[in-house]
Phi, psi and omega in degrees: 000131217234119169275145189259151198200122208270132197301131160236151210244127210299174191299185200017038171242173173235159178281153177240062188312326181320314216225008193070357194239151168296152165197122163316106136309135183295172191237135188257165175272134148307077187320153187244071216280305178287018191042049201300328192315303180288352181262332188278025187244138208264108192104355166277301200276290166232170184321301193270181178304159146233160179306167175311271153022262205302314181289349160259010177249329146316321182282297209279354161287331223240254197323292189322291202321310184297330215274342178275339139338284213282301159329276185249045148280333162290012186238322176221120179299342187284359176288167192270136153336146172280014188263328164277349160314141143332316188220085200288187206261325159346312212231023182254124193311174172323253196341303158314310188269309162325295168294321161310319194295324199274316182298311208276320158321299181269003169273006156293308182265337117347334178251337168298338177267349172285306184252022145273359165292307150313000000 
């Protein structure tokens, strides 16, 4: 009597009980919604390349924008998409996406004081 022992498959594969065999998962592309291509050029985004690091403190700069965007597209319909800016956020040095963070803040709360005034 022979114990039977189901084959195993190294990571990020799955078993294929049909055939017995491993099969890879593919790996799909990442949209690169934040234009990482252009930030990763040594003098766009900041003086030197940036780190791993510094580019997830981008993405989460490039989402505040939207999240505050969205915020106050609901108190004034007339704002523009930031995809339509002069300098959508995608494409903006550090320093740039800080002050944008800081103007949108306060034209949040300027508009929230509106419309409780109203």
């Amino acid at each position: 009597m022979s114990t039977y022992t189901n084959p195993t498959c190294k990571t990020g594969s799955t078993l294929v009980k049909s055939r017995c065999q491993c099969k890879t998962a593919k790996k799909t592309a990442k949209k690169d919604k934040y234009q990482e291509h252009w930030a990763l050029v040594k003098g766009q985004y900041s003086s030197n390349k940036p780190s791993d690091n510094q580019l997830k403190v981008r993405r989460r700069r490039i989402d505040q924008v939207y999240s505050l965007y969205d915020k106050i597209k609901k108190l004034d319909k007339s704002i523009p998409n930031p995809k339509k800016w002069r300098y959508p956020p995608e494409y903006c040095y550090n320093i740039q996406l800080q002050n944008m963070i800081k103007d949108m803040q306060t034209e949040l709360k300027d508009n929230l004081k509106d419309k409780i005034k109203n």
